[in-house]
LOVEX-641225 format. One line per 8 residues: number of its first residue (from 1); their letters; for each residue x, y, z of C-alpha. Coordinates in steps of 0.05 Angstrom, whole numbers, plus 5000, padded with zeros to 4 digits. Each point is the difference from the previous one (the first is absolute). Layout:
N
NUM> A> X/Y/Z  ...;
! end
This chain:
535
1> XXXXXXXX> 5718/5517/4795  5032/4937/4974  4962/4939/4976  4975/4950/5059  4951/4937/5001  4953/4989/5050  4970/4938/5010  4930/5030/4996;
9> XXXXXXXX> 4971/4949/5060  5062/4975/5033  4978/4942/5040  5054/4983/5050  4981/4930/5020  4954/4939/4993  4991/4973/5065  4937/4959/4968;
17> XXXXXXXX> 5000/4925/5015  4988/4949/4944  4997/4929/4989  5028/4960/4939  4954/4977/4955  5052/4967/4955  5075/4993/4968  4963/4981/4938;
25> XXXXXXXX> 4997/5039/4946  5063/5044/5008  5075/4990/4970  5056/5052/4997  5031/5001/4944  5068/5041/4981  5001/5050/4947  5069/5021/4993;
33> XXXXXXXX> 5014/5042/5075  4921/4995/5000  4962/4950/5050  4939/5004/4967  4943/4970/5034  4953/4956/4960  4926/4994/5015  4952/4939/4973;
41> XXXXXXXX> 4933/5036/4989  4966/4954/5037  5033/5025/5061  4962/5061/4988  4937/4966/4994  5013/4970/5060  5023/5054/5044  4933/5034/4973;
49> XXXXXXXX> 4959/4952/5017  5028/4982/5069  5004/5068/5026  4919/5016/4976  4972/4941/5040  5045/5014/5064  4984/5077/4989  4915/4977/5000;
57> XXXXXXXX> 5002/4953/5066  5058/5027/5043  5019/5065/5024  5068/5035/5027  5015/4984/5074  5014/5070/5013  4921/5024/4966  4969/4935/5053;
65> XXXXXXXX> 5044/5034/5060  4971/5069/4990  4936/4970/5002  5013/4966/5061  5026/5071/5029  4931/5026/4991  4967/4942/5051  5051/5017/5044;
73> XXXXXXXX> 4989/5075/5010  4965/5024/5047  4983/5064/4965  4973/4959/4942  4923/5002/5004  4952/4941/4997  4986/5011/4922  5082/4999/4988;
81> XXXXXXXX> 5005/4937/5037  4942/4968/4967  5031/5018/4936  5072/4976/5016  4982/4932/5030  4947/4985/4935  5055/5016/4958  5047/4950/5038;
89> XXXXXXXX> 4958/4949/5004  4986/5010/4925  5082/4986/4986  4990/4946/5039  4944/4973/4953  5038/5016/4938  5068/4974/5013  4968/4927/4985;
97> XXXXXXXX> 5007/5014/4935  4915/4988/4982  4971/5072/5009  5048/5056/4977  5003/5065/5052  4955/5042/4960  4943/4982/4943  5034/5059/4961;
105> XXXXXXXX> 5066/4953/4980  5022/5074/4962  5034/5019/4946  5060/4962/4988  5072/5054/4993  5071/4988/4995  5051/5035/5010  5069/4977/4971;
113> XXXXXXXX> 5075/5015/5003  5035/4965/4954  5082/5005/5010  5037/5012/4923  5028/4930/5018  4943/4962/5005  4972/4961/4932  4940/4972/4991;
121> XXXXXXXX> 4986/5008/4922  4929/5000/5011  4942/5059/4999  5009/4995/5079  4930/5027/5011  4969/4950/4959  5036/4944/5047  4968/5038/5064;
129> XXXXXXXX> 4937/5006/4975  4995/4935/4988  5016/4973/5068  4950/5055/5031  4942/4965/4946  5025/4935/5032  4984/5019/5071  4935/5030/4984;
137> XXXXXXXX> 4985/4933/4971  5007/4962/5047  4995/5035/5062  4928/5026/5023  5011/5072/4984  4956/5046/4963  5003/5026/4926  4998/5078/5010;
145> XXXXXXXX> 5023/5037/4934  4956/5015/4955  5017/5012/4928  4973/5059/4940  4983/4981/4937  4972/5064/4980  5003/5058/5043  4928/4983/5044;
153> XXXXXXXX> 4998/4928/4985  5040/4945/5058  5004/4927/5015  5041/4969/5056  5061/4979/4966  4988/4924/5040  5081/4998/5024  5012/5060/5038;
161> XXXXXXXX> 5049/5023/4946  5028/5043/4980  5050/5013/5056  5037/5068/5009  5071/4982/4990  5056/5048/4997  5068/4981/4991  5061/5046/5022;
169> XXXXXXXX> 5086/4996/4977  5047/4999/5051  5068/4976/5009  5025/4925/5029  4974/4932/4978  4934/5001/5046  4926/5007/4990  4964/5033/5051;
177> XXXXXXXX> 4924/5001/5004  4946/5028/5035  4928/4961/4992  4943/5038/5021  4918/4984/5005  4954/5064/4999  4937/5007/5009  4953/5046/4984;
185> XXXXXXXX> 4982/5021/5059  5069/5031/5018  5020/5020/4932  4940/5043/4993  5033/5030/5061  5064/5031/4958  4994/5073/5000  5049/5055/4960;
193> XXXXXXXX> 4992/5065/5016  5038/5056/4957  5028/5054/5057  5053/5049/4993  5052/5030/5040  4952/5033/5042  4987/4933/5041  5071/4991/5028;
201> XXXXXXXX> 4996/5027/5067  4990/4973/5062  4924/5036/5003  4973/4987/4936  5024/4922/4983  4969/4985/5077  4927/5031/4979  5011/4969/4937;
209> XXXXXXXX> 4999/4931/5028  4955/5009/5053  4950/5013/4940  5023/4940/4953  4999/4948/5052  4923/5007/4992  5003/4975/4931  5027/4940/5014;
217> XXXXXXXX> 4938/4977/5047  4991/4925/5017  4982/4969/4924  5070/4968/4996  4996/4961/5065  5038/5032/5049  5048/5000/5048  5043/5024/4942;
225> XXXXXXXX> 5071/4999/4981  4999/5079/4973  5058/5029/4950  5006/5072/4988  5048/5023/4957  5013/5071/4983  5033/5025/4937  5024/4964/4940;
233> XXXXXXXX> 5025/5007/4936  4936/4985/4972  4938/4977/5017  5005/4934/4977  5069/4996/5044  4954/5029/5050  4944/4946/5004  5057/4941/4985;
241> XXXXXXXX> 5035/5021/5070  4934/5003/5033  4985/4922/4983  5058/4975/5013  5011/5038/5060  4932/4974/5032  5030/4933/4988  5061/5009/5044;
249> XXXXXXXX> 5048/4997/4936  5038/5064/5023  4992/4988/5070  5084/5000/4988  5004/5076/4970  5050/5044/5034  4968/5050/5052  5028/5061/4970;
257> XXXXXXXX> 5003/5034/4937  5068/5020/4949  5017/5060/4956  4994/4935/4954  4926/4999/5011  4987/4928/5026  4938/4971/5031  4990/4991/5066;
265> XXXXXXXX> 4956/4986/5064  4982/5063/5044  4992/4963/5065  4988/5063/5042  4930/5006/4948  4982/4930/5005  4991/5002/5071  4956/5068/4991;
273> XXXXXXXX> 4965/4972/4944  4983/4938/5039  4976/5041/5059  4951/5035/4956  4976/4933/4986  4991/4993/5066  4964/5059/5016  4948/4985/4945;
281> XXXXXXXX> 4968/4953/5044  4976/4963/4928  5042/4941/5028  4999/4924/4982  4935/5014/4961  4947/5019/5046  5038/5049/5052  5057/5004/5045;
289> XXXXXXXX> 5074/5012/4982  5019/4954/4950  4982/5013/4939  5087/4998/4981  5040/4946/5028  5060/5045/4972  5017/5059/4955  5067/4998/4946;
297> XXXXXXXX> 5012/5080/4984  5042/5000/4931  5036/5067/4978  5012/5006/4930  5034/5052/4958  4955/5039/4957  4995/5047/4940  4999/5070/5020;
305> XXXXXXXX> 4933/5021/4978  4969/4932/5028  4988/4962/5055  4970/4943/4999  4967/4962/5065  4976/4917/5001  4968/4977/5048  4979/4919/4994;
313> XXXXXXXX> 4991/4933/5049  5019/4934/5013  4924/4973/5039  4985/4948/5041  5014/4949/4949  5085/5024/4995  5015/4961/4940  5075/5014/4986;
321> XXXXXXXX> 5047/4953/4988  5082/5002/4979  5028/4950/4961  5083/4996/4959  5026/4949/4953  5083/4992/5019  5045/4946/4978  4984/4967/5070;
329> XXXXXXXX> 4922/4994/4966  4935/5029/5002  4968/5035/5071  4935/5021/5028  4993/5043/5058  4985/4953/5059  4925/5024/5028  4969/4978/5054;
337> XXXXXXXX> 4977/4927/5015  4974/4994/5064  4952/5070/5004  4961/4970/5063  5075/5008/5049  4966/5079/4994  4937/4983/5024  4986/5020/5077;
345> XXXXXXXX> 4982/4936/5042  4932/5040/5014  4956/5041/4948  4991/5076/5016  4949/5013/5041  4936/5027/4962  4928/5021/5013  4947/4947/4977;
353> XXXXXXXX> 4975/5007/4935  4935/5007/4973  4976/4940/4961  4951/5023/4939  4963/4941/4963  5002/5025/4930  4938/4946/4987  4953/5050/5008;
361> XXXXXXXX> 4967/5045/4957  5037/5058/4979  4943/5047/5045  5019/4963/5057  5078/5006/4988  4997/5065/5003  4960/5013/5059  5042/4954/5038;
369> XXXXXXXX> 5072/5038/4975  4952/5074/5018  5011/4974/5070  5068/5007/5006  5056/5061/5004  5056/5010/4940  5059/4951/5018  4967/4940/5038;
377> XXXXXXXX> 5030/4938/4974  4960/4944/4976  4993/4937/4974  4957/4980/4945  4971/4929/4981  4960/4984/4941  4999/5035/4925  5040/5045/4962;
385> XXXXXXXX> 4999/5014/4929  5073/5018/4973  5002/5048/4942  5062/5055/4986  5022/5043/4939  4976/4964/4931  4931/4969/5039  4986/5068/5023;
393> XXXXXXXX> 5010/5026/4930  4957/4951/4974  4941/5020/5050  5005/5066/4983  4996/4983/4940  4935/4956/5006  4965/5066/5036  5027/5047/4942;
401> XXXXXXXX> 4959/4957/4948  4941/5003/5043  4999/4937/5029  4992/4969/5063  5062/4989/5055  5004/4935/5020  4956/4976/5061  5073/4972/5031;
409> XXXXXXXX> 5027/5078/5012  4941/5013/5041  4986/4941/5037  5075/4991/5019  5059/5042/5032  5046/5017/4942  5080/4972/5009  5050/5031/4960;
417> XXXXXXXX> 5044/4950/4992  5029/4949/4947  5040/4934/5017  5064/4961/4990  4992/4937/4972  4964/4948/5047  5047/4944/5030  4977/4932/4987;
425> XXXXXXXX> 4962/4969/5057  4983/5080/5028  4935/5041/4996  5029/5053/4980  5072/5036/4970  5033/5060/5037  4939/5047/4997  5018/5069/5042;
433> XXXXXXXX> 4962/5074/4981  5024/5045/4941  5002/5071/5008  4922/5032/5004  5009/5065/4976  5011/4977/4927  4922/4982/5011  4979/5068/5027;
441> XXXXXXXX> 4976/5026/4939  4946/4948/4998  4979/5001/5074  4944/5063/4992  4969/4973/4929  5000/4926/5014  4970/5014/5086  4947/5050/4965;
449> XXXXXXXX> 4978/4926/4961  5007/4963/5070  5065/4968/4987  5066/5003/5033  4964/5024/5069  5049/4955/5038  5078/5004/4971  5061/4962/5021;
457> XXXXXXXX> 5071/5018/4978  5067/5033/5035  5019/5076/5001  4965/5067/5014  4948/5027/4944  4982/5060/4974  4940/5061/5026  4958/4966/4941;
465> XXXXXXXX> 4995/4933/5037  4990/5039/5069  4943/5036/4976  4966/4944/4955  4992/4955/5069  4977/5061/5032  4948/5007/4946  4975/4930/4984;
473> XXXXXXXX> 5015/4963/5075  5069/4965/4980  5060/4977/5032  5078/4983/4975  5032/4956/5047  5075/4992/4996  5033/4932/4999  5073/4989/5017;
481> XXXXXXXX> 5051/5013/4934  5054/4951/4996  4973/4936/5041  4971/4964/4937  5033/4925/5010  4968/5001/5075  4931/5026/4976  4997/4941/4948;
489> XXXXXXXX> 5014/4952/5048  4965/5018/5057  4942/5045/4976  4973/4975/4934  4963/4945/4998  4986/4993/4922  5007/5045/4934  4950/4985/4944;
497> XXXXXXXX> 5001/5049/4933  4932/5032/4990  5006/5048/4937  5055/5020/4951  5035/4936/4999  5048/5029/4937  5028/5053/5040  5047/4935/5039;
505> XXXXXXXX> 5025/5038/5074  4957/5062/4990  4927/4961/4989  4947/5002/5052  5005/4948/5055  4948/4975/5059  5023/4982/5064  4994/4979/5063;
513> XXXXXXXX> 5042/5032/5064  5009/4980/5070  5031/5043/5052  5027/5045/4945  5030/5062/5033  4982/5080/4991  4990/5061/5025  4936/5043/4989;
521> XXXXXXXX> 5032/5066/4964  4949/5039/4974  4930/4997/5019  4928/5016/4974  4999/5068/5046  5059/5036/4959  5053/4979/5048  5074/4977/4977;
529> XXXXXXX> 5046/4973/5046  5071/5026/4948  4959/5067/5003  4989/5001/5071  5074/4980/5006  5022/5060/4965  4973/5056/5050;
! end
């Protein structure tokens, strides 16, 4: 066979829109038959720092119309609309620029593609990093990465940095970027699973996502934008496509495959895959038929003893963002200014909730919640005590030495949360759930010490949470994922830290709700509304 390159993920087009930032900080110079393209660092920085604080507070047009597709379907159940129109109104919120999207402001990636004409005789990643540092300066957005400095010991690294920044050759005098926010939430949700041969068939790669949808759950704030990508030359190629894939970046892929082995999109899968979505009935979080807005299928080639299968997310909070540097200047992906021209005239029409006063003791908190089925809504006013990872660590650790837990994790409802920065003049920064099953291995130990009977966080739990309630009279009630800019501003009334003041976004906080939305999920008689789901 004679030699032939493929392009190994031949985009065809960029239909993206963008809007100039700048001619500054670009000349062409000539270098003999060479237009060589020549870059002022700070361009970078700037780029960098532009396209993390439009990433935090807008959103894609085309993500806020999906939503907006949801509210209008009239096979979309109560629970999907709820979902959809909170998450609308929460763009809406954000776009002013006070209250990012989500309290999880992500890890901060870049993706490069610098053309063999383009000179910027700089370490280009330091130039990026530091315009992400700058936005997470200034902007109200949360510190999230956490540093070693010996294999068990951490501190917040108090910047956000470092970034994940990888930086690609190819040929012209352009830079192309992709900027990207993740949280943990929907990174946690990346999944690689080893297969073989065996799987290609119409039978088994059907039954094989019918069972991995399951993994995914609702802990990444659905409706989701869901990659699958099958093969690969590795699985690091593997997991690479899936990301970028869930971000729309190959949304431009041929729909066919070569003898030359390029990538491409299997649209006759994606609209299976997405029906098996559907049929899930997981939906936008608490039931229905959203729990996808859309599915991207990528077919790889793959080694012949290997095949490699990703499967990741883009959540509610669909922070993706293009940006190039030309000799015209430096562009940004245009997103979405005006979020509330997708918001129906009228909100969907819901049940009434029940309103629980959380100023009561924690006896009568429970009995009240012991009147009432798995998946009413309600609204809660009054106290919660917020506590996540490192606090309930540090509990543990308090009950391992053989002393007391404090008074606040039994008197209270437990919150797993941990906030953005707090605008000036505001109660509160963007302060949505984390993911509860990273707590579940608590839940039996600290209820059998009367803590953590009431918990309030996003995304199914395990059997060991299920049974704990049923065995010491708990509850978990779920909370919206992805709304966080709308839940500062409307339902907390103030934030005050109570314990573990050192550990910065992860130390425990008191306060005070009104209105603020949930669902009852699991319940002190053994029942589990994801469980129940399932059958």
């Amino acid at each position: 066979m004679e030699f032939r390159y493929q392009d190994p993920y031949p985009i065809q087009k960029d239909d993206t829109v963008y809007r100039k930032l700048t001619s500054d900080y670009v000349k062409v110079d000539q270098l003999g038959e060479r237009e060589i393209l020549t870059i002022d660092p700070k361009g970078l920085e700037l780029l960098a720092e532009e396209a993390m604080a439009d990433v935090s507070f807008m959103l894609r047009s085309s993500h806020l119309e999906s939503l907006k597709r949801i509210i209008d379907d009239p096979e979309a159940t109560d629970n999907d609309r709820f979902v959809a129109y909170n998450l609308l109104q929460n763009a809406a919120v954000a776009v002013e620029g006070a209250l990012p999207s989500c309290q999880d402001t992500g890890t901060a990636i870049v993706m490069g593609k610098k053309g063999e004409n383009v000179y910027t005789g700089v370490e280009d990643g330091e130039y990026l990093s530091k315009g992400i540092y700058n936005t997470y300066q200034k902007r109200n957005l949360r510190y999230s990465q956490i540093v070693p400095l010996t294999m068990f010991e951490e501190k917040n690294s108090g910047s956000n940095l470092p970034a994940q920044i990888d930086l690609y050759a190819k040929k012209g005098n352009s830079y192309e970027f992709l900027f990207l926010t993740k949280g943990g939430g929907s990174a946690n949700k990346t999944f690689l699973y080893q297969k073989t041969k065996s799987l290609l068939n119409e039978k088994s790669l059907e039954e094989f996502i019918k069972e991995r949808i399951s993994d995914l759950g609702t802990a990444a704030c659905p409706p989701y934008h869901l990659a699958l990508v099958i093969g690969g030359t590795s699985a690091e190629a593997n997991l690479a496509a899936v990301k970028k894939a869930s971000a729309k970046y190959y949304d431009n892929l041929p729909t066919e495959g070569n003898e030359a082995g390029q990538a491409f999109r299997d649209l006759e899968w994606e609209a299976k895959v997405q029906k098996i979505c559907q049929e899930s009935a997981i939906g936008a979080q608490f039931g229905g038929k959203y729990l996808t807005h859309d599915v991207r299928v990528i077919r790889l080639p793959r080694h012949a003893a290997s095949c490699p299968v990703g499967m990741g997310v883009s959540c509610s909070a669909d922070r993706n963002i293009k940006g190039k540097i030309t000799k015209e200047g430096i562009f940004l992906e245009q997103l979405e200014q005006d979020p509330k021209r997708f918001l129906p005239a009228t909100p969907p029409h819901l049940e009434e909730a029940v309103e629980i006063n959380l100023n009561q003791s924690m006896p009568e908190i429970l009995a009240e919640l012991s009147k009432y089925p798995i998946k009413t809504r309600l609204k809660l006013n009054g106290t919660l005590i917020v506590a996540r990872d490192i606090a309930h660590a540090k509990i543990k650790e308090l009950l391992d030495s053989g002393k007391p837990m404090p008074e606040y994790f039994k008197n209270h409802p437990i919150y797993y949360a941990g906030p953005a920065k707090t605008p000036e003049g505001m109660a509160s920064g963007s302060f949505g759930p984390t993911t509860a099953g990273r707590m579940d291995v608590y839940v039996d130990e600290f209820q059998s010490h009367g803590g953590s009977m009431i918990m309030l966080a996003k995304g199914n739990r395990s059997k060991d949470v299920t049974n704990a309630c049923g065995k010491y009279g708990g509850f978990y009630l779920g909370s919206i994922g992805g709304p966080a800019a709308i839940l500062a501003k409307d339902n907390i009334v103030s934030v005050e830290v109570v314990d573990f003041p050192e550990l910065g976004m992860e130390a425990v906080r008191k306060i005070e709700v009104k209105d603020f939305p949930a669902f009852i999920i699991t319940d002190d008689k053994g029942n589990d509304f994801f469980a129940a789901l399932a059958h």
